[in-house]
PyMOL CGO cylinders between C-alpha atoms (Angstrom):
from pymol import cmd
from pymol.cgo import CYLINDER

trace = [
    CYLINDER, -185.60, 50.80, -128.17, -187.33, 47.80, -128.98, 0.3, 1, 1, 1, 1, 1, 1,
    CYLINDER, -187.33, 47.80, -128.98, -190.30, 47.86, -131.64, 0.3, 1, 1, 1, 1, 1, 1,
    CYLINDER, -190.30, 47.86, -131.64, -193.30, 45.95, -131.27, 0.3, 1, 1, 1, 1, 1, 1,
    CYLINDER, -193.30, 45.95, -131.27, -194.46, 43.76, -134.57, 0.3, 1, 1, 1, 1, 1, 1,
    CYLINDER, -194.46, 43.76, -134.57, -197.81, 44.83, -135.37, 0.3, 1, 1, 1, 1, 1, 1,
    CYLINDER, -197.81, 44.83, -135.37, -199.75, 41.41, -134.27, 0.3, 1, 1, 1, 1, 1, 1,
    CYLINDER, -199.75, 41.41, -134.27, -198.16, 41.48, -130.53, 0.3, 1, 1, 1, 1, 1, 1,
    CYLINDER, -198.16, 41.48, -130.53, -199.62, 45.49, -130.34, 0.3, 1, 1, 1, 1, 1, 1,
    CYLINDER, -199.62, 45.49, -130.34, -202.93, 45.25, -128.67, 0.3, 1, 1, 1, 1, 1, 1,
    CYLINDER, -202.93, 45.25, -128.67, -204.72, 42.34, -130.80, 0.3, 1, 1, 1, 1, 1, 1,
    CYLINDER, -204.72, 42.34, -130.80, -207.77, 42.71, -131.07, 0.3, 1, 1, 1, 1, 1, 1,
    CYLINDER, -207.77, 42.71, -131.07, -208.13, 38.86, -131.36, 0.3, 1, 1, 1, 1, 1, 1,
    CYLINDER, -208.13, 38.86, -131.36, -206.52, 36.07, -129.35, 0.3, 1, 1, 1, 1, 1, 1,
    CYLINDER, -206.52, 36.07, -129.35, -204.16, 34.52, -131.51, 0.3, 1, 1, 1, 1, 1, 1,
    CYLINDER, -204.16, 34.52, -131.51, -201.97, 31.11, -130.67, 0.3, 1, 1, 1, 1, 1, 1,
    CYLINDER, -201.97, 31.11, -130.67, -197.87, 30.81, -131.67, 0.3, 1, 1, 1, 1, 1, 1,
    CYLINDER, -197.87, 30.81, -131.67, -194.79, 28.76, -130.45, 0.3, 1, 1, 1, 1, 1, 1,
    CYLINDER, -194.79, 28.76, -130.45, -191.82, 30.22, -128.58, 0.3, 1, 1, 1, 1, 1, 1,
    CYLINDER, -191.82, 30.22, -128.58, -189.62, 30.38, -131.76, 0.3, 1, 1, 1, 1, 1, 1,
    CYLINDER, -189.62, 30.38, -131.76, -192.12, 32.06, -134.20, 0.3, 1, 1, 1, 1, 1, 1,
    CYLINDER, -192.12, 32.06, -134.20, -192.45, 34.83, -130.93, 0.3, 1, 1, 1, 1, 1, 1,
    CYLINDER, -192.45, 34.83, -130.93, -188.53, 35.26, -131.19, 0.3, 1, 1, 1, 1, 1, 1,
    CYLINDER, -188.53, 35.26, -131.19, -188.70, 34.93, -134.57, 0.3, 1, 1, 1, 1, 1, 1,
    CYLINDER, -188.70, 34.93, -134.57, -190.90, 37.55, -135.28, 0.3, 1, 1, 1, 1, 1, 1,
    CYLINDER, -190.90, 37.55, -135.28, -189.07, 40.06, -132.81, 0.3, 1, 1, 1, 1, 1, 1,
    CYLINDER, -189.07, 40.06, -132.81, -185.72, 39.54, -134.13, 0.3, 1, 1, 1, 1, 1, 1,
    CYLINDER, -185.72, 39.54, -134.13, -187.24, 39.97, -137.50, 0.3, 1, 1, 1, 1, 1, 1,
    CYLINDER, -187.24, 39.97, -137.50, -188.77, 43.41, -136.17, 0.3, 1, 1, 1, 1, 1, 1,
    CYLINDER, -188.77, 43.41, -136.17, -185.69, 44.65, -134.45, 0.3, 1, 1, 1, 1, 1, 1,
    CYLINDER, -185.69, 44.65, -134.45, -182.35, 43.82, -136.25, 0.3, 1, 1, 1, 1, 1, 1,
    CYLINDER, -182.35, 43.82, -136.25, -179.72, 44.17, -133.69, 0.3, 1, 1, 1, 1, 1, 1,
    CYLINDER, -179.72, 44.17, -133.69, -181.51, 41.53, -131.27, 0.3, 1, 1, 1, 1, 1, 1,
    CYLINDER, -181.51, 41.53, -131.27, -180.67, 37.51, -131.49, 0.3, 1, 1, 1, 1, 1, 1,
    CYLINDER, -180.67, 37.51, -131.49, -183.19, 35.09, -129.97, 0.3, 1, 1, 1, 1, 1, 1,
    CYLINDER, -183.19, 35.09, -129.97, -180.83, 34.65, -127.07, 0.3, 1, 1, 1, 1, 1, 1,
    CYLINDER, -180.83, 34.65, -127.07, -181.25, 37.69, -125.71, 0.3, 1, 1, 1, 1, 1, 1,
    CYLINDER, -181.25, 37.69, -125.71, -185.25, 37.06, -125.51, 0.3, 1, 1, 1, 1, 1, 1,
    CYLINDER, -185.25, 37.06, -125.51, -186.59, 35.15, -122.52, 0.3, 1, 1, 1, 1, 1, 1,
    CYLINDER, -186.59, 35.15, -122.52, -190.53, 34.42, -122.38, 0.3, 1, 1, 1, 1, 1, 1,
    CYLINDER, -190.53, 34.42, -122.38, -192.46, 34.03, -119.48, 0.3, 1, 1, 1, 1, 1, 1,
    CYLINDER, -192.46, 34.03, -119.48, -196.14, 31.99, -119.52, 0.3, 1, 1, 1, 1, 1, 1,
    CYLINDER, -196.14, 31.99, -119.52, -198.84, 31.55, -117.50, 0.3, 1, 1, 1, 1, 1, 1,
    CYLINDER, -198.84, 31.55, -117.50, -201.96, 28.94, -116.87, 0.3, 1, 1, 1, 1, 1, 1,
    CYLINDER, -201.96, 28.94, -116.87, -199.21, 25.75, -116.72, 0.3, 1, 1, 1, 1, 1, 1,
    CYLINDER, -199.21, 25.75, -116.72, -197.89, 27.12, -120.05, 0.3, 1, 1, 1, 1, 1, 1,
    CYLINDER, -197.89, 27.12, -120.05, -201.04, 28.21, -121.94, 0.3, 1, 1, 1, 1, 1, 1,
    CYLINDER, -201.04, 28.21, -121.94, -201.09, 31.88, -121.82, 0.3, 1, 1, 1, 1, 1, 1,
    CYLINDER, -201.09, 31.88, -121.82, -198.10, 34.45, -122.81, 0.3, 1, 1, 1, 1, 1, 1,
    CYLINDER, -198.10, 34.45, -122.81, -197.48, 36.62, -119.78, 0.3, 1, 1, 1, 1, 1, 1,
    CYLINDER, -197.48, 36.62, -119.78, -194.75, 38.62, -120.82, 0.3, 1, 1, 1, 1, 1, 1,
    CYLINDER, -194.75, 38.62, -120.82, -191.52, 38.92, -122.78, 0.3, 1, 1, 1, 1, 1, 1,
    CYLINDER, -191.52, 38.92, -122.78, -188.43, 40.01, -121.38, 0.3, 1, 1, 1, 1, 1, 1,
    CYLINDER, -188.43, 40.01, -121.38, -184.88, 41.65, -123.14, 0.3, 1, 1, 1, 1, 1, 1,
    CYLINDER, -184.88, 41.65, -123.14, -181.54, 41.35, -122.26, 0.3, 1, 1, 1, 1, 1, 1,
    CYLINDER, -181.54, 41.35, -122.26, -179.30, 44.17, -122.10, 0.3, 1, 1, 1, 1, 1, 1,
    CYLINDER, -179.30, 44.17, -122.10, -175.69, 44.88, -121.30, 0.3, 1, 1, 1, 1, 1, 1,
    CYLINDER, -175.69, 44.88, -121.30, -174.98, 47.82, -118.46, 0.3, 1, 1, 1, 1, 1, 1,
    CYLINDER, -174.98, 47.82, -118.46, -174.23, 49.92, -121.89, 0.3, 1, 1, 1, 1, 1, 1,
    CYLINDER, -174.23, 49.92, -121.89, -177.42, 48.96, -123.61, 0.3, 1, 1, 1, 1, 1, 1,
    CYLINDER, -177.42, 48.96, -123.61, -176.31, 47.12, -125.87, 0.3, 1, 1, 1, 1, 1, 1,
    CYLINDER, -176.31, 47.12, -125.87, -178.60, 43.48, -126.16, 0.3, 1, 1, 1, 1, 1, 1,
    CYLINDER, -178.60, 43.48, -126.16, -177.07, 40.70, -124.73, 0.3, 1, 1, 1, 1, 1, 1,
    CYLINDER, -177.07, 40.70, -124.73, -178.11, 36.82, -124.24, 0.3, 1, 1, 1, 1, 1, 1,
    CYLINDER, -178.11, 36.82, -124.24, -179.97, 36.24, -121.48, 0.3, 1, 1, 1, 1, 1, 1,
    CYLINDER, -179.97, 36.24, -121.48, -178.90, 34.36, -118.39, 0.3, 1, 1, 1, 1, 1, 1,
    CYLINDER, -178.90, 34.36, -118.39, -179.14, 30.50, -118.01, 0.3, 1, 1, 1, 1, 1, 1,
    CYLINDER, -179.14, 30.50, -118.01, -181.14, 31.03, -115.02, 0.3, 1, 1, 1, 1, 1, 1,
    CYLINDER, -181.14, 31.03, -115.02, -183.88, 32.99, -117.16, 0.3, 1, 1, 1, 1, 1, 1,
    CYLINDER, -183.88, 32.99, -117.16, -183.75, 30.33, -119.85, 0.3, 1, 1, 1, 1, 1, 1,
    CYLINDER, -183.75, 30.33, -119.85, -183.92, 27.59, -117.58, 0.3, 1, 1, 1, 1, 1, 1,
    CYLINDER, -183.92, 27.59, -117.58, -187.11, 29.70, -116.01, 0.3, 1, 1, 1, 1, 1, 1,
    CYLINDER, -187.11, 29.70, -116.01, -188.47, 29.94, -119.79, 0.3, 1, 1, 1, 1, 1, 1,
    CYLINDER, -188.47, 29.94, -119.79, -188.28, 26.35, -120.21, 0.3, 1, 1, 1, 1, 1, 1,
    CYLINDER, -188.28, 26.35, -120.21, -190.44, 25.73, -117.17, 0.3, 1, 1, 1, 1, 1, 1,
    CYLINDER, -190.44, 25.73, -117.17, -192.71, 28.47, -117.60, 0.3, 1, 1, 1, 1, 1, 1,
    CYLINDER, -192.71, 28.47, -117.60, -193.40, 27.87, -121.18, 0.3, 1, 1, 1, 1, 1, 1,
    CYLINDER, -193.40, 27.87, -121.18, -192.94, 23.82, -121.85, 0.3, 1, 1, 1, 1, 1, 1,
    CYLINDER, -192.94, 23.82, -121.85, -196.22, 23.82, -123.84, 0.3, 1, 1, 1, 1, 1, 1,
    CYLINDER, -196.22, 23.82, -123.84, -195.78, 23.22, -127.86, 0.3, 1, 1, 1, 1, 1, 1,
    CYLINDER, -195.78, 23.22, -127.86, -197.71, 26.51, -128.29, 0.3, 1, 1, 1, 1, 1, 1,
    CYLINDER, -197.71, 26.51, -128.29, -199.42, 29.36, -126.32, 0.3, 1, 1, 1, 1, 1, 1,
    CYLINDER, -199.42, 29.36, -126.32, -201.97, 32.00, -126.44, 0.3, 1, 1, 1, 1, 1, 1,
    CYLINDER, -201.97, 32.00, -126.44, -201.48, 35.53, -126.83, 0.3, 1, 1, 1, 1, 1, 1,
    CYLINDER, -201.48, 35.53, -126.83, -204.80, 37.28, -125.54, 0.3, 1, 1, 1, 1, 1, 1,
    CYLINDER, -204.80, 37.28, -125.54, -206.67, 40.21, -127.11, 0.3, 1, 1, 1, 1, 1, 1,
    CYLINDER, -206.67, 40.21, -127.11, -206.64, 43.55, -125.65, 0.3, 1, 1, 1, 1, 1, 1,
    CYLINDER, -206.64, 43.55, -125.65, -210.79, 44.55, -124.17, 0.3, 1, 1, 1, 1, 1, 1,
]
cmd.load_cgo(trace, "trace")
């Protein structure tokens, strides 16, 4: 299972961060990950975090992700920092 860090849980306030405090914070939240196996997907040319993807192994296990889905990451999310909305 993968646990949340408390500011990504339904904020109540839009907050902005770069792709490697995201990973940062996640790997920091869930020990066995690395920041490889995290992919991050943006929207609005880059401005807004859509969602955040994990990579597993067919045994479960975390894994890194594909080239294809970093490659994807770097298009999707080229901006020096993004916005994570609030939960209404």
């Amino acid at each position: 299972s993968i646990s949340i860090p408390k500011d990504y849980r339904s904020p109540a306030k839009a907050f902005r961060t770069t792709l490697a405090d995201l990973k940062a914070t996640f790997v920091a939240a869930n020990v066995a990950l690395h920041e490889d196996a995290l992919v991050v997907q943006c929207s609005g040319s880059g401005r807004f975090l859509q969602e955040l993807r994990v990579c597993f192994s067919r045994e479960g296990a975390p894994i890194a992700c594909s080239a294809e889905l970093q490659k994807n990451e770097a298009k999707s999310c080229g901006r020096a920092d993004f916005l994570v909305r609030n939960v209404k």
